[in-house]
C-alpha positions in Angstrom: 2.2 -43.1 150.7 -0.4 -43.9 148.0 0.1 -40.0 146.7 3.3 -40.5 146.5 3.0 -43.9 144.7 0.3 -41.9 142.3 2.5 -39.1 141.5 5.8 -41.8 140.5 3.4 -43.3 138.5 2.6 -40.4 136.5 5.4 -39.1 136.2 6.7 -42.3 134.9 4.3 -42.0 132.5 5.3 -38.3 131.2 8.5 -39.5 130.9 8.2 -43.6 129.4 9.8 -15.5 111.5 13.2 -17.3 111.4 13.7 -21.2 110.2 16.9 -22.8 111.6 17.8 -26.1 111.8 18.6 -27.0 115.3 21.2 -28.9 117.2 22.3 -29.2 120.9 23.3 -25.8 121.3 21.1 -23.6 119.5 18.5 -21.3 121.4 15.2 -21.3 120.2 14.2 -17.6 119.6 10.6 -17.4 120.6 8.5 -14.5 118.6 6.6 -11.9 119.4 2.7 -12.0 118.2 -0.2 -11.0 117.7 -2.6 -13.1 116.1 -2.9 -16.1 118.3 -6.5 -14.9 119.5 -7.7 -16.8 116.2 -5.4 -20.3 117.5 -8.0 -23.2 117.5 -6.4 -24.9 120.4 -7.5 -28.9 119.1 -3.9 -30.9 118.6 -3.4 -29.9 114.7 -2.9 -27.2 112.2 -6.4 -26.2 111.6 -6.3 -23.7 109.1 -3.0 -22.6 107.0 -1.9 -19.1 108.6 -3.1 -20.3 112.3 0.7 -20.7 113.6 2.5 -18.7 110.8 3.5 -15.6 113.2 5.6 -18.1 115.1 9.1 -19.1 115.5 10.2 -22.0 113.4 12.5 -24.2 114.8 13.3 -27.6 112.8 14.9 -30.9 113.7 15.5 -34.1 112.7 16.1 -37.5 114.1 17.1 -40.9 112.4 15.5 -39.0 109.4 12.5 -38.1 111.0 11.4 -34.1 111.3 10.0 -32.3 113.7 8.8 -29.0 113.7 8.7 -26.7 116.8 6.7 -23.5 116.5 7.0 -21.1 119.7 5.6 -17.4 120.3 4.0 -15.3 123.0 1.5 -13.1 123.2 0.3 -10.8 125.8 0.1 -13.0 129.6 0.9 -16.5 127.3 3.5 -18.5 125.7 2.6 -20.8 122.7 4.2 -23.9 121.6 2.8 -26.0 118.3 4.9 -29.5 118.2 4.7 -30.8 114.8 6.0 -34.6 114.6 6.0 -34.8 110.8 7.7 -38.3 111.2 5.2 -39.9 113.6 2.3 -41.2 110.8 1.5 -44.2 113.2 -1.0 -43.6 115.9 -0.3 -45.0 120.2 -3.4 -43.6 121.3 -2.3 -42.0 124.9 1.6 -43.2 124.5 2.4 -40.2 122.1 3.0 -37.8 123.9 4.8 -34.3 124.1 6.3 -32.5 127.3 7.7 -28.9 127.4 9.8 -27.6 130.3 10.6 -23.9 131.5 13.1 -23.0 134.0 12.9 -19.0 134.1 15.4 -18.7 137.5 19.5 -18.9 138.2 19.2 -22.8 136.9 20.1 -25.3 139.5 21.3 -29.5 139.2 18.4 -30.4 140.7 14.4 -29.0 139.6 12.9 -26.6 142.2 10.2 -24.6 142.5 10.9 -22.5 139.2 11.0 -25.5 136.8 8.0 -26.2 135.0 7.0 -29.1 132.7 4.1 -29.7 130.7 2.4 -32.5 129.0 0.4 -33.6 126.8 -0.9 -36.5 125.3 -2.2 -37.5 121.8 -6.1 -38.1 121.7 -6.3 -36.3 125.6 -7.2 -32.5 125.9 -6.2 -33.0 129.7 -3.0 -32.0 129.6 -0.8 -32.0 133.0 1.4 -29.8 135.1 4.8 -30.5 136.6 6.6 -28.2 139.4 9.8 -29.0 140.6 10.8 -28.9 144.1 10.4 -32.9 145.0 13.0 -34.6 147.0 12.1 -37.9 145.3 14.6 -38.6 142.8 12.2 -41.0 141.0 10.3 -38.1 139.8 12.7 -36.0 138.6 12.0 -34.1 141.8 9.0 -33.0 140.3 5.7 -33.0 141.2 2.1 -33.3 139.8 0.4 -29.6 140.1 -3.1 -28.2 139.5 -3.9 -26.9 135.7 -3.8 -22.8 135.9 -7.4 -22.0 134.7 -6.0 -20.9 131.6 -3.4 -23.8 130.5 -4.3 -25.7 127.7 -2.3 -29.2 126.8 -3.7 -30.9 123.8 -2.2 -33.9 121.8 -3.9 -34.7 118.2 -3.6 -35.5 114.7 -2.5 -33.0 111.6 -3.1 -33.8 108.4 -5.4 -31.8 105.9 -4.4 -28.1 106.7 -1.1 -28.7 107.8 2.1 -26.2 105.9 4.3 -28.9 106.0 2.6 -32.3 105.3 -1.3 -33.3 104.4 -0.2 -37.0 105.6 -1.9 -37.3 108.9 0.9 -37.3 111.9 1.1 -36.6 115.5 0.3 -32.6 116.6 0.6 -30.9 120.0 -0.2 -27.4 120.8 0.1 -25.7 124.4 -0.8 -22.4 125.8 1.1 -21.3 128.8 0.3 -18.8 131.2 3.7 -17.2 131.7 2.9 -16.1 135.2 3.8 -19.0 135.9 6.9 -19.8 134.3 7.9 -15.8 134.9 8.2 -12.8 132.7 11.6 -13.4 132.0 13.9 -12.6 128.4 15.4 -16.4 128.5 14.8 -19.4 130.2 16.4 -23.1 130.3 14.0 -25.3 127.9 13.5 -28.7 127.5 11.5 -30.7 124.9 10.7 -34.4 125.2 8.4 -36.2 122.6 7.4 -39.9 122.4 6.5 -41.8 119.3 5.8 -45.0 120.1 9.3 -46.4 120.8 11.5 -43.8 120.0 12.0 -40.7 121.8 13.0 -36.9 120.1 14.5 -34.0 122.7 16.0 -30.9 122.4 18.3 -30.3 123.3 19.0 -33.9 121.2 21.4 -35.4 123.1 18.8 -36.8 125.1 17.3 -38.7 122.6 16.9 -42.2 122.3 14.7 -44.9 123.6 13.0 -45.0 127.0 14.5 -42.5 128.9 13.7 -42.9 132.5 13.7 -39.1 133.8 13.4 -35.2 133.1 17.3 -34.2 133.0 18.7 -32.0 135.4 17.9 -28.5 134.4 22.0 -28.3 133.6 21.5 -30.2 130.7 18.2 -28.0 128.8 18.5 -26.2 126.2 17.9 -22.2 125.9 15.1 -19.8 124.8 15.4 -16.6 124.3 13.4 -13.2 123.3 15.5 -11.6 121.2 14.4 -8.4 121.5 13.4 -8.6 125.2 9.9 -8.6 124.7 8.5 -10.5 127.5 9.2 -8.7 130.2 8.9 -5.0 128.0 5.3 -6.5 126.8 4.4 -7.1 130.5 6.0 -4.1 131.9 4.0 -1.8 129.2 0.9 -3.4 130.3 1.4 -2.5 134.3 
């Protein structure tokens, strides 16, 4: 009982080269790269080409931007959340999840939904699987880090290509083994600042929402090119 008290409480926590401009129902194309050896993985833009072989994906929200940057490389996806808006800092309560659902996608999270989190000023991110029956969670559980996973929530400022003002960073590497070597996959994107909360897709923004949606209601990634799977298939 306490485990499962532990887990609702987390996950209460979790919850409380193209540009485009993105609404509701545009996929985010993730690129293919091959630089992100040289990514310094510590929650900001550290050096002004580090995420530039990237996808660029912008939004905005009751005139606030965000900037999503996504690419893969090699066994790894990559995801850089720039949250040019948020200049105030909730140490621990900004915070940044990012969900992959590579399989037929069902109303309810199973095993191949995957959500991760991180939090500003923590370089412990965490890992969600779905698969619960608890409806509290989301039907999600809290899983054990892969090895290689790396979750980390900070502050951009001085290097950053979009603004020197210091605001909330995240960056994320993904082992896609776990997600799946797949060409498109359901995609969700939650962000806290402070109050206020930014998703894509953005219909689920707002103010304290209490769960994960349904895996119905996420948005879309693709590959455009295939890559993913022709990138792992070349290597086997």
């Amino acid at each position: 009982m306490q485990t499962i008290i532990g887990i609702i409480g987390i996950i209460a926590f979790c919850m409380t080269m193209s540009s485009n401009t993105a609404f509701a129902d545009d996929p985010i194309k993730v690129t293919l790269s091959h630089t992100f050896n040289d990514v310094i993985f510590d929650g900001e833009w550290s050096f002004k080409q580090e995420w530039k072989t990237s996808s660029l994906d912008e939004f905005r929200f009751n005139g606030d931007d965000l900037v999503l940057r996504t690419a893969h490389q090699d066994d790894y996806m990559y995801v850089m959340i720039n949250v040019l808006g948020d200049v105030t800092y909730h140490h621990m309560a900004d915070r940044a999840i990012v969900c992959f659902d590579g399989k037929e996608t069902s109303n309810m999270a199973d095993e191949s939904d995957w959500c991760y989190m991180a939090s500003r000023g923590s370089n412990s991110g965490k890992t969600l699987n779905g698969g619960s029956p608890i409806h509290r969670t989301s039907h999600f559980n809290i899983q054990k880090n892969h090895p290689d996973f790396i979750a980390i929530g900070g502050t951009s400022g001085e290097n950053d290509r979009y603004m020197r003002i210091p605001h909330a960073a995240y960056e994320f590497k993904i082992p896609i083994e776990q997600i799946g070597f797949e060409d498109e996959y359901g995609f969700f994107m939650q962000v806290f600042d402070g109050d206020n909360v930014m998703t894509y897709p953005n219909e689920h923004s707002g103010k304290y929402p209490q769960k994960i949606p349904s895996p119905k209601q996420w948005g879309l990634m693709i590959s455009p090119a295939n890559e993913i799977t022709s990138e792992h298939f070349n290597q086997n």
